[in-house]
DOLUM-96167 format. One record per residue (C-alpha): residue in one letter; chain; x, y, z. Coordinates in steps of 0.001 Angstrom, whole numbers, plus 500000, padded with zeros to 6 digits. Example, Ala and Ser with C-alpha at 12.3 -4.5 7.8 and 13.67 -1.06 7.14 Angstrom:
REM DOLUM-96167
(rec 'a'; 'A'; (512300; 495500; 507800))
(rec 's'; 'A'; (513670; 498940; 507140))
END
This chain:
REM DOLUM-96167
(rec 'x'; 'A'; (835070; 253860; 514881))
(rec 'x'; 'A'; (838708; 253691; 514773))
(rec 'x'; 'A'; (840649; 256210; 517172))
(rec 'x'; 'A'; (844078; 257284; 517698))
(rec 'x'; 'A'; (844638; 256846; 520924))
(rec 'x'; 'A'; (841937; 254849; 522967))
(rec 'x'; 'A'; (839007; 257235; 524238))
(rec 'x'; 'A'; (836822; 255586; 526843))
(rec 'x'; 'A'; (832916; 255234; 527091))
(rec 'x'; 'A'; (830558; 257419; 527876))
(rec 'x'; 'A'; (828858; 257087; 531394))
(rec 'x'; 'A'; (825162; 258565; 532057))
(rec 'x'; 'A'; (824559; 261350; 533237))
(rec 'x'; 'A'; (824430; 261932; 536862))
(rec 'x'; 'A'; (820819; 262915; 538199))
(rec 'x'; 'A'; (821110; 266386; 539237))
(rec 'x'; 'A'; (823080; 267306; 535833))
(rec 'x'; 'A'; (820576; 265855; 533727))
(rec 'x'; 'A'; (818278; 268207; 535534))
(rec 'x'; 'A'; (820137; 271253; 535136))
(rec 'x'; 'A'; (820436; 270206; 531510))
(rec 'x'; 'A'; (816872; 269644; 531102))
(rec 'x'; 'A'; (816100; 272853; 533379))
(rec 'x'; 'A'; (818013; 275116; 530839))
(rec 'x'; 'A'; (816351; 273710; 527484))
(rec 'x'; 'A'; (813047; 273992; 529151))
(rec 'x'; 'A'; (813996; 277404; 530294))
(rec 'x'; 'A'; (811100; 280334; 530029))
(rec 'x'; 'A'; (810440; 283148; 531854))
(rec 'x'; 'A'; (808507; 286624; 532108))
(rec 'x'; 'A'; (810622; 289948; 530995))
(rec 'x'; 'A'; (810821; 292726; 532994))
(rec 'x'; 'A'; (809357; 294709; 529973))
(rec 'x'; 'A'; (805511; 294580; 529663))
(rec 'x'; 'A'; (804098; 293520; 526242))
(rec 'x'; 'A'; (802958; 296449; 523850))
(rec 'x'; 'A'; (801378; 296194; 520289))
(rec 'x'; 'A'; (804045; 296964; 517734))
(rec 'x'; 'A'; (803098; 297587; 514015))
(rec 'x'; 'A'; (806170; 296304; 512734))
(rec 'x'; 'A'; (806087; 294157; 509361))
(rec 'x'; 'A'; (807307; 290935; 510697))
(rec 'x'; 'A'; (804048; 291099; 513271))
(rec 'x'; 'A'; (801423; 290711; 510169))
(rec 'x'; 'A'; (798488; 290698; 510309))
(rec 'x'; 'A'; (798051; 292601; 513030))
(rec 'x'; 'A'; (795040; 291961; 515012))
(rec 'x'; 'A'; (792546; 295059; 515633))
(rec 'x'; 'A'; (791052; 293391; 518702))
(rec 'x'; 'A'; (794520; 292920; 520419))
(rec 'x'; 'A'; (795460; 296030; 519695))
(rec 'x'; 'A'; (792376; 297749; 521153))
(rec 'x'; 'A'; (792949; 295063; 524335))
(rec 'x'; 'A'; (796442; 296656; 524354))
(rec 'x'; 'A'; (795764; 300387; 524511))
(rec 'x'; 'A'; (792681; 299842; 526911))
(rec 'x'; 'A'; (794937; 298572; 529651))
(rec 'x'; 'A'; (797273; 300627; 531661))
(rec 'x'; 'A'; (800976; 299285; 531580))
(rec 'x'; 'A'; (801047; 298415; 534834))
(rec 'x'; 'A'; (798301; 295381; 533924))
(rec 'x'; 'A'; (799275; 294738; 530418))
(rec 'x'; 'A'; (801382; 290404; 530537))
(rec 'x'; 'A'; (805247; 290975; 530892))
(rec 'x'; 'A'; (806803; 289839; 527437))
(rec 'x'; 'A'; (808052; 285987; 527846))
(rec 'x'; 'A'; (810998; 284895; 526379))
(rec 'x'; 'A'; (812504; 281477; 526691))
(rec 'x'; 'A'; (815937; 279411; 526062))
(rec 'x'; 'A'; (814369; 278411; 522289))
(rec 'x'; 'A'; (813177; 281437; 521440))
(rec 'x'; 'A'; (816670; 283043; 522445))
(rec 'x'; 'A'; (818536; 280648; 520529))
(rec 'x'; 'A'; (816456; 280785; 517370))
(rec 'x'; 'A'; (816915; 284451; 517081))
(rec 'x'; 'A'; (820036; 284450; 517473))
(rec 'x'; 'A'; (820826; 282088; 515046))
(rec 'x'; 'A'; (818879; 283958; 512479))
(rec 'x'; 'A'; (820862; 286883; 512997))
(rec 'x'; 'A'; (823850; 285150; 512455))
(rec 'x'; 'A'; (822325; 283182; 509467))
(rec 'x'; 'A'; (821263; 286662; 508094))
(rec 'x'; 'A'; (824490; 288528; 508454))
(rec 'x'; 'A'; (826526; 285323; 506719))
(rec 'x'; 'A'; (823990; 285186; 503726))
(rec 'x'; 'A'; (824536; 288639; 503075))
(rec 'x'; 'A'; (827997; 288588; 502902))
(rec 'x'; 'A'; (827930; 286005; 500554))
(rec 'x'; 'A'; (825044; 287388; 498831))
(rec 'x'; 'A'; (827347; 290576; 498354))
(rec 'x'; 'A'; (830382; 288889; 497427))
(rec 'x'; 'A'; (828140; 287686; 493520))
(rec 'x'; 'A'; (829459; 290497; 491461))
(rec 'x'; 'A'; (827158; 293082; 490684))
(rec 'x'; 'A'; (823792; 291738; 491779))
(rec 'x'; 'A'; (823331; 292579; 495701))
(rec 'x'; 'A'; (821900; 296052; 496143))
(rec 'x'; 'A'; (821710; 298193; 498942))
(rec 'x'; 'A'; (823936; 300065; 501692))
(rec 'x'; 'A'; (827176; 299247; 503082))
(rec 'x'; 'A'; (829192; 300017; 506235))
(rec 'x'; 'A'; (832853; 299382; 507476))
(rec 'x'; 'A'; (833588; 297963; 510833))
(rec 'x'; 'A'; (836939; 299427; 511017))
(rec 'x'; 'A'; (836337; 303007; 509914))
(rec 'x'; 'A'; (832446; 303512; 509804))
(rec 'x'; 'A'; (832561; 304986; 506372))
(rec 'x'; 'A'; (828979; 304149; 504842))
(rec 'x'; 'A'; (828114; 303900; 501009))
(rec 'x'; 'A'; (824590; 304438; 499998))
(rec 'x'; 'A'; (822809; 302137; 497084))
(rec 'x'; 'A'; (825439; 299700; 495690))
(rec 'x'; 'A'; (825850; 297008; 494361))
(rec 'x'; 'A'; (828360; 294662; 496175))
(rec 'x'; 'A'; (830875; 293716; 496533))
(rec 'x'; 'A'; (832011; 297083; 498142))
(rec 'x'; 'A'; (835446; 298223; 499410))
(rec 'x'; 'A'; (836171; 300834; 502156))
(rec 'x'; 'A'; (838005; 303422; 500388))
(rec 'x'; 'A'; (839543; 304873; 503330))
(rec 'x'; 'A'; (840718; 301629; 504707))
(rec 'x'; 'A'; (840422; 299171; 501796))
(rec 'x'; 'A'; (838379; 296653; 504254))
(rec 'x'; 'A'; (835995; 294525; 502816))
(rec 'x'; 'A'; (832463; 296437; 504274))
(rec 'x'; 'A'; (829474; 294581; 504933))
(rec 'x'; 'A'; (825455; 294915; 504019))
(rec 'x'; 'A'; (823526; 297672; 505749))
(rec 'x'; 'A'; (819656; 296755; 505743))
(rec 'x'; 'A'; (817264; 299432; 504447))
(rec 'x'; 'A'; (815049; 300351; 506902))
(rec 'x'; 'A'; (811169; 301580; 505798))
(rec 'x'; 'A'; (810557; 305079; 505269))
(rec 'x'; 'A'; (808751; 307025; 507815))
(rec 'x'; 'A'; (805429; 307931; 505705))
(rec 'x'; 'A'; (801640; 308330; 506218))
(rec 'x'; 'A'; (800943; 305294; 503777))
(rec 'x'; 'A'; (803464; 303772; 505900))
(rec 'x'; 'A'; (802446; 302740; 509141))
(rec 'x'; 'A'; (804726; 300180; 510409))
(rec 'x'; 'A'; (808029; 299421; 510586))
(rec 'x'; 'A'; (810676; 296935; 509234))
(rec 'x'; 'A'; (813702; 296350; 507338))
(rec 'x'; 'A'; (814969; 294442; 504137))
(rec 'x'; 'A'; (816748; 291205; 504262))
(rec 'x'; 'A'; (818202; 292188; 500371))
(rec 'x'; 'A'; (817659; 293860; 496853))
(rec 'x'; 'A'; (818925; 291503; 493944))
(rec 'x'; 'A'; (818971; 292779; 490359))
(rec 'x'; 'A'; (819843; 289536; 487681))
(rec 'x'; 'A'; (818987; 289208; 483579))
(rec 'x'; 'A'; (815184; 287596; 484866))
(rec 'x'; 'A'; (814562; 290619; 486789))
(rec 'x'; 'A'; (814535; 292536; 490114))
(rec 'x'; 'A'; (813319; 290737; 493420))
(rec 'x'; 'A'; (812854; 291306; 496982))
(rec 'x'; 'A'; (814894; 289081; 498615))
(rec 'x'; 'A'; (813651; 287453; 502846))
(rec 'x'; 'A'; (815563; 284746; 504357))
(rec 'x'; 'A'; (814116; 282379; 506829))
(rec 'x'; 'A'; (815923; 280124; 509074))
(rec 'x'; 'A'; (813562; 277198; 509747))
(rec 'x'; 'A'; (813726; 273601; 510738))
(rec 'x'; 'A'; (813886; 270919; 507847))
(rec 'x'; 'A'; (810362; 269236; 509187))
(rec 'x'; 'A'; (808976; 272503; 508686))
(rec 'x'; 'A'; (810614; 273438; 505408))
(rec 'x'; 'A'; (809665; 269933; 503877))
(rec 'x'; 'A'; (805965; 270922; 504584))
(rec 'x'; 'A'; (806222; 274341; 503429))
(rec 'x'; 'A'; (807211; 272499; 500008))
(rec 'x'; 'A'; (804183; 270142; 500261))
(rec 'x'; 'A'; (802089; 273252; 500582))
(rec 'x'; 'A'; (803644; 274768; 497615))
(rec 'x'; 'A'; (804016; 278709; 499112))
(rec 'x'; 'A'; (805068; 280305; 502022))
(rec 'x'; 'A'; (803782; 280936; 505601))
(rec 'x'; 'A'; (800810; 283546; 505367))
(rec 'x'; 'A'; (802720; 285913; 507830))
(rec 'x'; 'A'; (806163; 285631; 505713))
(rec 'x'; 'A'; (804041; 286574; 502933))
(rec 'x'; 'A'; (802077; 289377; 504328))
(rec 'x'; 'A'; (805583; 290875; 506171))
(rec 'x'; 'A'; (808012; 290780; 502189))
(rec 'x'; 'A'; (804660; 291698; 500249))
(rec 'x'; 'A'; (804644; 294562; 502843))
(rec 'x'; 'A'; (808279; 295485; 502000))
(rec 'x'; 'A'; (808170; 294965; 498710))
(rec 'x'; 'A'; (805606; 297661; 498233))
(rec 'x'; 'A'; (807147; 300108; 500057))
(rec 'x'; 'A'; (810241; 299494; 497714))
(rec 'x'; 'A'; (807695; 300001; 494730))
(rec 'x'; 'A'; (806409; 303394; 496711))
(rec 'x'; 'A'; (808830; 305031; 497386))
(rec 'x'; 'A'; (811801; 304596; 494860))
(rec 'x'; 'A'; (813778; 307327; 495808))
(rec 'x'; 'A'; (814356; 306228; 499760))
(rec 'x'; 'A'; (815479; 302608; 498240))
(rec 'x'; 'A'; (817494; 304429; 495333))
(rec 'x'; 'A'; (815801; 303803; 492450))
(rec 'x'; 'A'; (816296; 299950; 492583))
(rec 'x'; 'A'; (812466; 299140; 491925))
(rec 'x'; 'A'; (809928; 298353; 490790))
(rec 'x'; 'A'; (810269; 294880; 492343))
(rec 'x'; 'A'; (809361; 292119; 490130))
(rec 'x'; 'A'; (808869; 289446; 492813))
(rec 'x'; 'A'; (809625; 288314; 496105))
(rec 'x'; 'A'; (812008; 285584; 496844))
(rec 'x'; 'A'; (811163; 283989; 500371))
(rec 'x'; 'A'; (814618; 281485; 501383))
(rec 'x'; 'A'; (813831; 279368; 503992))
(rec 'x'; 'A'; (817391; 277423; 504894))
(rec 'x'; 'A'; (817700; 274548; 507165))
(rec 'x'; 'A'; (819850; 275429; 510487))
(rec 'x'; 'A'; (821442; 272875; 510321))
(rec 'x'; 'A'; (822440; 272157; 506897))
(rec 'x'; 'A'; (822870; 275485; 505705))
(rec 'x'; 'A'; (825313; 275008; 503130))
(rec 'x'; 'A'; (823092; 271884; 501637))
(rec 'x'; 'A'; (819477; 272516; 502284))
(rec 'x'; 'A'; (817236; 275808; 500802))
(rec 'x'; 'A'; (814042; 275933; 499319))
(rec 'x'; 'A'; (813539; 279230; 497660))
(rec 'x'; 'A'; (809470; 280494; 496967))
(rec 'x'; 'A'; (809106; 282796; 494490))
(rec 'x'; 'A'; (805482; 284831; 494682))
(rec 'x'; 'A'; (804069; 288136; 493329))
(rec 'x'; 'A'; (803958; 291682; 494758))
(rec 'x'; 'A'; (800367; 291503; 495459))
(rec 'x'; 'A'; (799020; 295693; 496300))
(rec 'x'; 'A'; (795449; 294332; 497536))
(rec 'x'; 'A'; (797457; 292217; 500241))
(rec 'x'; 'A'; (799168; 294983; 501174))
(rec 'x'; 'A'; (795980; 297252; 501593))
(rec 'x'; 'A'; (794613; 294728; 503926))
(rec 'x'; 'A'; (797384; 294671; 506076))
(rec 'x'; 'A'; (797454; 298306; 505824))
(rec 'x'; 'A'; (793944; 298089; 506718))
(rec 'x'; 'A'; (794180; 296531; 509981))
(rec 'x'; 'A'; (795960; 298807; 510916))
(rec 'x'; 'A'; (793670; 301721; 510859))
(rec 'x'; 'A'; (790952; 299540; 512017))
(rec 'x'; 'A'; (792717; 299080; 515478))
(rec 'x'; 'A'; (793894; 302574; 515910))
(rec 'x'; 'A'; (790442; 303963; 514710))
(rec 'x'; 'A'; (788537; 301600; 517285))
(rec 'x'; 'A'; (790348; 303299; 519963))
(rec 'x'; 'A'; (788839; 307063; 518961))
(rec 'x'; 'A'; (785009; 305155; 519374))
(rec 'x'; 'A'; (786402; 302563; 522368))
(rec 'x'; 'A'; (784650; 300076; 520221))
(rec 'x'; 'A'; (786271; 296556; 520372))
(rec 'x'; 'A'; (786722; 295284; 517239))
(rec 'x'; 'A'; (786923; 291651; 515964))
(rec 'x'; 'A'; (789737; 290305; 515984))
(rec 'x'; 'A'; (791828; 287562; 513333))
(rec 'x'; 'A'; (790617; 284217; 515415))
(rec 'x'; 'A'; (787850; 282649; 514569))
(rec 'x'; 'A'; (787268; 280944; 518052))
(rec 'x'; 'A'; (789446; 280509; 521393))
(rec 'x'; 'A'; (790914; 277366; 520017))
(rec 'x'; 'A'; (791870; 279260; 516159))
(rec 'x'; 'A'; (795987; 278561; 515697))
(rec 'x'; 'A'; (796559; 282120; 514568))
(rec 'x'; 'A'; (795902; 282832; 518774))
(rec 'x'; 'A'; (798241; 280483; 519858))
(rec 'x'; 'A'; (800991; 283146; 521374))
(rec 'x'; 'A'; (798348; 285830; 521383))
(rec 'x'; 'A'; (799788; 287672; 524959))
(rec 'x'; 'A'; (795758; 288206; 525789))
(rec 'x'; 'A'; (794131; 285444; 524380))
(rec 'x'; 'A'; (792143; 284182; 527238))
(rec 'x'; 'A'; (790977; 288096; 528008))
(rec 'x'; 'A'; (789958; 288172; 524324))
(rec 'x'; 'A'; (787809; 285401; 524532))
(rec 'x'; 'A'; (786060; 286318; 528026))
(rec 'x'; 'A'; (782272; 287206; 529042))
(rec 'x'; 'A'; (784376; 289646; 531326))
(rec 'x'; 'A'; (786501; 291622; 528243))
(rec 'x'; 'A'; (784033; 294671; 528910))
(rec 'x'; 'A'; (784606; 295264; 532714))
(rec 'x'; 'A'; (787841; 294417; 532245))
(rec 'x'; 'A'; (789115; 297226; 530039))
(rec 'x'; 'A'; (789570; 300837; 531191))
(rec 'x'; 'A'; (787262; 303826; 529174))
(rec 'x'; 'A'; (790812; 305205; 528612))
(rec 'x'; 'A'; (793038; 305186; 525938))
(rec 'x'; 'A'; (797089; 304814; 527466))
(rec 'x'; 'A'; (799838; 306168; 524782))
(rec 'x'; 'A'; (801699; 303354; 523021))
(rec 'x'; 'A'; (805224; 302691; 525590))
(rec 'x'; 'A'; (808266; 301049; 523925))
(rec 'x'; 'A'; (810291; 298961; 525856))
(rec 'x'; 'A'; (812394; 301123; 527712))
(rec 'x'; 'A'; (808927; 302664; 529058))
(rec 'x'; 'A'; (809201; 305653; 527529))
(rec 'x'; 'A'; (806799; 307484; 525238))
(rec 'x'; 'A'; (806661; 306554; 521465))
(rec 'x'; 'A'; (806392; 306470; 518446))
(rec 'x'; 'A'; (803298; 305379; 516592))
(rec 'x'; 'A'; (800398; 306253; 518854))
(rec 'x'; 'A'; (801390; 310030; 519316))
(rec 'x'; 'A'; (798880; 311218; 521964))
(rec 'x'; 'A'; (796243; 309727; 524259))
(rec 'x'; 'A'; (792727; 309247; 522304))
(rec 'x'; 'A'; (790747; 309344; 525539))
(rec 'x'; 'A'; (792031; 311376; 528096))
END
């Protein structure tokens, strides 16, 4: 390639670079934070029998929470990929519903469409996600990607970042990961619900799953559109109960793998204990409270079962 001004080759890599190079993209390591069981939507389906593993161990023997140099960089480039779609999402006149927030000033406004103004500072003011509504029928948490209203109809809108291998087979397969479905299916009833809490938007019409290449983001998306499915969403729902109810009998339930080598187990924090002869004089015949990550006392398991 031509040059302006003559730029010189490249030399390799000397040894102990390469292996500080290699060190960091390999990089993984145990949190300081034990793992806990969190009903949120984006952890569908959850699995009874981990849950019940969970809640039957004290803290103190529960696997830290890993977290490596990919996993780092893959959610922060979703957050980034989110925040930029929903700007631009926002900026279609009249179609991109939800709440809204200015940097500058703070000054919220509450079910809009965008594009929306600051009218204290005149500052363009960016999407606020709707979070789920505290309720009974409700038991997990999550928030919403987006609310678009067009002439076809009202959809949930999810965005996935994703690798282009991965997209191209999710178009071979013609719909979308089981857990993306289960987590938007979740959301979109709860929009369908509870109207008032998402105001008024619904009912949802469909879900709208975007799953947009990294690194072409501008050039590659493959948009699946599926139904709001409420028989889907009582399952999910269902597991749920299941894994909180096994803990009043100290039962263990089955779990959502099949076998010790099922795919759906792969990053399961207690996999092996699932599988072992010695699951039963492993756990405790005591129920520990649910701890978030700052090790204080939470939110959806409000007392101890088994004292």
């Amino acid at each position: 390639m031509d040059s302006l001004f003559k730029i010189p080759r490249a030399k390799k890599l000397p040894t102990d670079v390469s292996k500080i190079f290699k060190a960091v993209r390999d990089g993984r390591r145990n949190k300081e934070v034990r793992w806990f069981s969190e009903c949120r939507a984006s952890s569908f389906p959850i699995c009874p029998r981990a849950f019940h593993i969970c809640y039957r161990l004290p803290p103190s023997e529960r696997p830290f929470k890993d977290e490596s140099f990919a996993s780092e960089v893959a959610t922060m480039m979703g957050d980034a990929l989110h925040a930029v779609l929903q700007k631009w999402f926002g900026l279609q006149e009249g179609t991109f519903f939800g709440n809204w927030k200015c940097l500058d000033c703070r000054k919220r406004r509450r079910h809009k469409y965008g594009p929306q103004r600051c009218k204290k500072c005149g500052q363009e003011m960016v999407y606020e996600e709707y979070d789920l509504p505290k309720k009974a029928k409700l038991p997990f948490s999550g928030h919403i990607d987006g609310l678009l209203r067009v002439l076809s109809g009202k959809y949930l809108i999810d965005f996935k970042g994703s690798s282009l291998e991965k997209i191209r087979a999710i178009q071979r397969e013609g719909r979308p990961y089981d857990y993306h479905y289960y987590q938007t299916n979740a959301y979109a009833n709860a929009v369908n619900m509870y109207p008032k809490h998402f105001g008024k938007f619904g009912p949802v019409d469909g879900i709208i799953i975007i799953y947009v290449d990294r690194g072409m983001a501008n050039r590659f998306w493959h948009p699946v559109l599926v139904p709001v499915d409420k028989r889907v969403f009582r399952q999910c729902v269902g597991l749920i109960h299941e894994s909180r109810e096994s803990l009043e009998t100290l039962r263990l339930p089955n779990g959502i793998c099949s076998s010790p080598r099922d795919p759906k187990g792969k990053w399961c924090p207690v996999h092996e204990l699932c599988f072992s002869r010695l699951i039963d004089a492993t756990l405790k015949d005591k129920v520990w409270k649910e701890l978030n990550s700052k090790g204080k006392k939470p939110s959806m398991m409000k007392r101890s079962l088994v004292e």
